[in-house]
C-alpha positions as CSV (number, residue, x, y, z in Angstrom):
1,X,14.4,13.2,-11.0
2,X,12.2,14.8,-7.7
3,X,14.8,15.4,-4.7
4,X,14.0,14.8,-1.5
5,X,14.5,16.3,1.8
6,X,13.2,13.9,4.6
7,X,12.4,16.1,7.8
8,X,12.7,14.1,10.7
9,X,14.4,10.8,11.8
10,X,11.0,9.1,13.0
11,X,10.5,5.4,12.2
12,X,7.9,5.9,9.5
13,X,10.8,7.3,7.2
14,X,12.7,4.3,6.3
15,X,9.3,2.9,4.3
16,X,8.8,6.2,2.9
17,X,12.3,6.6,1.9
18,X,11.6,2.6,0.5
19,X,9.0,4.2,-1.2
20,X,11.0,7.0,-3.2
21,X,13.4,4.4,-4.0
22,X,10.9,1.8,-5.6
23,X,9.4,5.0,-7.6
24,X,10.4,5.2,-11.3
25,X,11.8,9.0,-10.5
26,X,12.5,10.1,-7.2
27,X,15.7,10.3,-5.2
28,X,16.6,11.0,-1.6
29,X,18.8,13.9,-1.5
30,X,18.9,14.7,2.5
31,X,18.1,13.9,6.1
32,X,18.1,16.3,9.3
33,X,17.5,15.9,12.5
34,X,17.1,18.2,15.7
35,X,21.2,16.8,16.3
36,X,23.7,16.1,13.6
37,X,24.5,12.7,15.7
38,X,21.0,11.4,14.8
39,X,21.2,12.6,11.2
40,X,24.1,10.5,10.9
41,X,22.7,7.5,12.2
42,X,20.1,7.6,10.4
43,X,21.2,8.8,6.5
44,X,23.9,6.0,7.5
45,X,20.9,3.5,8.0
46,X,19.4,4.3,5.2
47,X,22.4,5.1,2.8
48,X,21.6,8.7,2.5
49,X,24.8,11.0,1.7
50,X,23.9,14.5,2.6
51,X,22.6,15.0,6.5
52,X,21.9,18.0,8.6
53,X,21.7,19.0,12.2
54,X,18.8,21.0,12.5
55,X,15.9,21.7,10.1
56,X,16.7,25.3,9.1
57,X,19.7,23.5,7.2
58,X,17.9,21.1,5.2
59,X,15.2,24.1,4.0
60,X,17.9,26.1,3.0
61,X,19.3,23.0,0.8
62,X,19.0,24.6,-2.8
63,X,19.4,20.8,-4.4
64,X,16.0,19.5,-2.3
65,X,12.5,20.0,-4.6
66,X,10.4,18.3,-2.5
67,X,10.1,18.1,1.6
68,X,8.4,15.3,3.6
69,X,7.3,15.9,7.0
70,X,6.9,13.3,9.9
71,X,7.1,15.3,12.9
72,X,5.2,15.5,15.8
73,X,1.9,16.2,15.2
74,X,1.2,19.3,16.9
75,X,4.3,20.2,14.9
76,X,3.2,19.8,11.8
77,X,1.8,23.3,11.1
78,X,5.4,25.3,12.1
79,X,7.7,22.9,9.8
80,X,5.3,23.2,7.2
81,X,5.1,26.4,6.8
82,X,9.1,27.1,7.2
83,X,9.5,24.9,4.3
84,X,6.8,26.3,2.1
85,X,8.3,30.0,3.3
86,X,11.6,28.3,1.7
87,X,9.7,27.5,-1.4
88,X,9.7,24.1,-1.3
89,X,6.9,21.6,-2.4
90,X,5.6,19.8,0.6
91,X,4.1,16.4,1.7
92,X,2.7,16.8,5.4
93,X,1.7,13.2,7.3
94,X,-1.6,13.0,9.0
95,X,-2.9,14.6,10.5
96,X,-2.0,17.5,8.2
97,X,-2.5,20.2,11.2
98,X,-4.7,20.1,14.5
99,X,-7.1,23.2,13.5
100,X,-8.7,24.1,10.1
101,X,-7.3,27.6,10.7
102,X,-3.8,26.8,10.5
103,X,-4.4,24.2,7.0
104,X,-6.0,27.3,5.5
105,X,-3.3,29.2,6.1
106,X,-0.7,26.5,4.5
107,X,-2.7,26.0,1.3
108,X,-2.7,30.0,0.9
109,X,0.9,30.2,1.2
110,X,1.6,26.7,-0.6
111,X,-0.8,29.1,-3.7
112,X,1.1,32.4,-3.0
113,X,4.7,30.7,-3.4
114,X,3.5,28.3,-6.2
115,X,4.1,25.2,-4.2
116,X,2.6,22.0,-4.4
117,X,1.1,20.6,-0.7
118,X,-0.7,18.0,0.0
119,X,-1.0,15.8,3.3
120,X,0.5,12.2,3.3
121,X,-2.6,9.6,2.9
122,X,-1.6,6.4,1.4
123,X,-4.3,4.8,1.9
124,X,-6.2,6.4,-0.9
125,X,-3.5,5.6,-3.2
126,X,-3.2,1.9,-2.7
127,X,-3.9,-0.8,-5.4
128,X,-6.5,-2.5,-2.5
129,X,-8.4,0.9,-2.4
130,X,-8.7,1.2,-5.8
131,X,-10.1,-2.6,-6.0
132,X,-12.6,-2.0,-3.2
133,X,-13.8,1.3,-4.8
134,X,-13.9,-0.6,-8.3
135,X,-16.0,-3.6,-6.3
136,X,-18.1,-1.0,-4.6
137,X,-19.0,1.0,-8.1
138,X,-19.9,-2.2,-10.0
139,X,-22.3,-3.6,-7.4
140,X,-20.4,-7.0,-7.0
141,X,-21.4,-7.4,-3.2
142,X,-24.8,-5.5,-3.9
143,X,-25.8,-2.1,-2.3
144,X,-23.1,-1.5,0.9
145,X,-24.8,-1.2,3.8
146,X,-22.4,-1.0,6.7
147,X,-18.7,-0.5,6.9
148,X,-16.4,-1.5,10.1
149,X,-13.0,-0.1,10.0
150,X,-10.6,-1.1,13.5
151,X,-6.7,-0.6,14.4
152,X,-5.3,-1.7,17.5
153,X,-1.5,-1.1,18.1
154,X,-1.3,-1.6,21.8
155,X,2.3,-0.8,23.9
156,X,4.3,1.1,21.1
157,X,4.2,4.0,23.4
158,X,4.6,5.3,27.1
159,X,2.8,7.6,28.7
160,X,5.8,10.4,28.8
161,X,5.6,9.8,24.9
162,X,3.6,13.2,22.9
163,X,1.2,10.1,21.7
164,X,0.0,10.6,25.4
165,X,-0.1,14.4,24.7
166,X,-3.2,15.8,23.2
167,X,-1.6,19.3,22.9
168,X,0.8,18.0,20.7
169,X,-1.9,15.9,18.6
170,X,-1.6,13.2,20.8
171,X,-4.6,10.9,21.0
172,X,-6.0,7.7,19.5
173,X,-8.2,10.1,17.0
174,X,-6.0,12.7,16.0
175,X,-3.5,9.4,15.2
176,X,-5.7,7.4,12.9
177,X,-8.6,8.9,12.2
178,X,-7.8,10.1,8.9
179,X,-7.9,7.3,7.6
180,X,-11.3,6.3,8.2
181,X,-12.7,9.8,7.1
182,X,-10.3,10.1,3.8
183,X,-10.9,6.5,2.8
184,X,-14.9,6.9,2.8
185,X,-13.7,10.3,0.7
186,X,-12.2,8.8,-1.9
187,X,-14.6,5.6,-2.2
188,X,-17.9,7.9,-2.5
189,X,-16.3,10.9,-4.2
190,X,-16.8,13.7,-1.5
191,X,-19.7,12.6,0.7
192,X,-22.0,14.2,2.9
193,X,-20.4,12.4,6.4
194,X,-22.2,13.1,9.7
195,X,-20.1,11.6,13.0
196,X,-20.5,10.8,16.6
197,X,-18.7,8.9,19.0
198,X,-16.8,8.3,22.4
199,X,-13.6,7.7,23.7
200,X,-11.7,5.7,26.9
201,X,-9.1,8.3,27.8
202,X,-5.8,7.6,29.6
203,X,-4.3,9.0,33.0
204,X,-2.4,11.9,30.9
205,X,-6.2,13.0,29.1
206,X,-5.4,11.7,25.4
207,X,-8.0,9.4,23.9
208,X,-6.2,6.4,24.4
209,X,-9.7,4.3,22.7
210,X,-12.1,5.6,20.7
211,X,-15.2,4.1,18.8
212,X,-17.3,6.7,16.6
213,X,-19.6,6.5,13.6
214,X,-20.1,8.2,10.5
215,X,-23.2,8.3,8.3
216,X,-22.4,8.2,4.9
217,X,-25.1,10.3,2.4
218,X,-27.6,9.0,4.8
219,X,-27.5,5.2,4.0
220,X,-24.5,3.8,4.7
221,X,-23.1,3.1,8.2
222,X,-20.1,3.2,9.8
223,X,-18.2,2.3,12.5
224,X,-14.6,2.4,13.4
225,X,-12.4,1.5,16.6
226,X,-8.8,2.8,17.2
227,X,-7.2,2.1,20.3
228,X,-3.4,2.2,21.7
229,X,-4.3,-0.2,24.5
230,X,-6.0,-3.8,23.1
231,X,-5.1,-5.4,20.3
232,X,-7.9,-5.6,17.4
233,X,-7.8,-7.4,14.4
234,X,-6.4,-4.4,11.9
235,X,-9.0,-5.0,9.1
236,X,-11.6,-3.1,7.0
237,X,-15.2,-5.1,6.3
238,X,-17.4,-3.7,3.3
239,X,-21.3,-5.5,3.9
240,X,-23.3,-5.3,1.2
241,X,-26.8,-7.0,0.0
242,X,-24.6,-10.0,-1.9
243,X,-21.4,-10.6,0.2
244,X,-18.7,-8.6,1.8
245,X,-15.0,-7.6,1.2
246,X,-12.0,-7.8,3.9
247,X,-9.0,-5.5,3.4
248,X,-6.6,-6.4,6.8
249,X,-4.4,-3.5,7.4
250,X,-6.6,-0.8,4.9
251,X,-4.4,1.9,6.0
252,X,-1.5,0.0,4.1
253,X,-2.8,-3.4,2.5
254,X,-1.6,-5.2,-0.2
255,X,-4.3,-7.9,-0.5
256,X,-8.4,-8.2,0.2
257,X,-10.7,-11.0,0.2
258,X,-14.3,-10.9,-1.9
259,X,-16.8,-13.2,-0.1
260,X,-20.3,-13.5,-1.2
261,X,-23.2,-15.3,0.1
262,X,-23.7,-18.0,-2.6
263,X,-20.5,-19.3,-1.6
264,X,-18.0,-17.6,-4.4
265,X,-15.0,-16.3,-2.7
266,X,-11.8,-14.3,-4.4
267,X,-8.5,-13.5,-3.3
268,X,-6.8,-10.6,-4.7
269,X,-3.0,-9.8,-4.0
270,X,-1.4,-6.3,-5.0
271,X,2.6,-6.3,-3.9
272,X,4.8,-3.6,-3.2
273,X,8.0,-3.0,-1.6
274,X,6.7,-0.1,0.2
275,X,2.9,1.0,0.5
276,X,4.2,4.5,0.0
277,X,4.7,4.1,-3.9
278,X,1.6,5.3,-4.8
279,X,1.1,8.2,-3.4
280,X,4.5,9.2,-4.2
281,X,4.1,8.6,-7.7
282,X,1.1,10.3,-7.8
283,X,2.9,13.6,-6.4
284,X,5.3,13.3,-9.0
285,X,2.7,13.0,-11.9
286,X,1.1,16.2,-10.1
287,X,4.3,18.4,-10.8
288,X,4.5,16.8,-14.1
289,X,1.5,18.3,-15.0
290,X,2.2,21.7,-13.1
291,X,-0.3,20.8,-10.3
292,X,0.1,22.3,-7.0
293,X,-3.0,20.7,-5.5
294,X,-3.6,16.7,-5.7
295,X,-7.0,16.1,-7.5
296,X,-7.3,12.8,-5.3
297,X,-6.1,14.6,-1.5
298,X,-7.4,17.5,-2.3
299,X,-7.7,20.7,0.6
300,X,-11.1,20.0,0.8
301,X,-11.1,16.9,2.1
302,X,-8.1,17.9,4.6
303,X,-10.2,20.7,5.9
304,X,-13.2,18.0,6.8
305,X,-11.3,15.5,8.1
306,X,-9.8,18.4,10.4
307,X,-13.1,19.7,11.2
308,X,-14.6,16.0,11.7
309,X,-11.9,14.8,14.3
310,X,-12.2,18.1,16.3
311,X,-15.9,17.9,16.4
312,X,-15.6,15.0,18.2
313,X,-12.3,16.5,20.5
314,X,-15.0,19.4,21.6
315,X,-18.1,16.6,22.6
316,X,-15.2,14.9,24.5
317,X,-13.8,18.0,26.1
């Protein structure tokens, strides 16, 4: 049985918690917070039974094997190292840190202390990826030609809230981005990806919309929209020469649609309690085997993604 320790009381970690639970071997050991009151709340929430007031507490926990980190951004790259220095395997969310300097750094000390690291992309891991990537492979739509990826989630946040700060990896690219990039990773096993785009930015600086395109190997293209201030409809679109494929919500679907142009259509449902699952399991089947590095979200396609998204950042600056 993998132990927990769940770094933070953000929102995301009650479907990542789900997500430990609905694995076949992993267990939520502890919580912490910045203040014990808010460690309370939240283990009570979620019917956790060891909490701590600060974070120095839960790396010190001797019972925790595993650490997951939802943090602030721009804070990523300080809690994970304190937990690596601790010994701990880590999971990090996206985006794993804001400069490619600081993830080398990690993945040396994650190798040096024997740890296993990875950053948080579920998206890779999903039944719906696998399916488009399966679609893709065996030509059922044709050759792809063109990919459009958008993600609107307008008025979750102020503009006193770090989302608004760029500093602190605020910003409608550092956000979601990842997703985009790693998924194109994983569907076309490492590609050559070129990149270019512009951004609306808000009164505080932060790209509050973006738009920017990637080349795939040079014959593919794609295009993809994030913004915190219009709604879009959340959905990925696969064109190829025969027909197309819609995965709504591809950062955390459970179902796509195969349409092609002589009129066949399919529906394909894949149900989970919590999209995390997958890439849980997968980090469990890692240590298994011994592995500190995932085969699938591997450091190479961190350091790209890192050095894709601040590409852009330096055009915009």
């Amino acid at each position: 049985m993998f132990k927990y320790g769940i770094l933070s009381t953000a929102s995301i970690i009650d479907r990542f918690v789900a997500g430990i639970r609905e694995s076949k071997d992993g267990h939520v050991q502890a919580l912490a917070s910045r203040t014990l009151d808010n460690a309370k709340k939240a283990a009570k929430r979620l019917d956790i039974n060891n909490y701590y007031g600060s974070y120095e507490e839960l790396y010190k926990d001797n019972d925790i094997d595993i650490i997951y980190i939802p943090t602030v951004n721009g804070y990523h790259y300080r809690d994970c190292k304190n937990a690596l220095k601790h010994h701990k395997h880590v999971i990090v969310e996206k985006p794993f840190t804001l400069s490619i300097q600081d993830a080398k750094e990690l993945f040396d000390l994650a190798k040096n202390n024997n740890c296993f690291l990875m950053e948080a992309q579920k998206a890779v891991f999903l039944p719906s990826t696998n399916k488009v990537k399966q679609l893709i492979d065996d030509k059922i739509i044709g050759k792809l030609k063109y990919i459009e990826f958008k993600a609107g989630f307008p008025g979750k946040y102020d503009y006193d809230h770090w989302m608004y700060n760029l500093s602190l990896g605020g910003g409608t690219l550092n956000a979601s981005a990842t997703y985009t990039i790693e998924y194109l990773q994983f569907l076309f096993n490492q590609p050559h990806l070129q990149i270019d785009g512009s951004c609306i930015k808000s009164p505080t600086g932060t790209d509050e919309i973006c738009s920017f395109q990637l080349k795939v190997n040079n014959s593919i293209l794609v295009s993809s929209t994030i913004a915190m201030n219009v709604n879009l409809i959340n959905e990925a679109v696969f064109y190829g020469e025969l027909g197309y494929i819609v995965v709504p919500y591809y950062w955390k679907s459970n179902q796509l649609d195969l349409y092609l142009y002589n009129g066949d259509h399919q529906h394909f449902d894949f149900s989970y309690q919590s999209e995390f699952v997958y890439e849980i399991e997968h980090v469990h089947n890692c240590l298994k085997n011994d592995l500190i590095e995932s085969p699938i979200m591997n450091k190479e396609k961190t350091f790209e993604t890192i050095e894709l998204v601040n590409q852009l950042y330096r055009k915009w600056q």
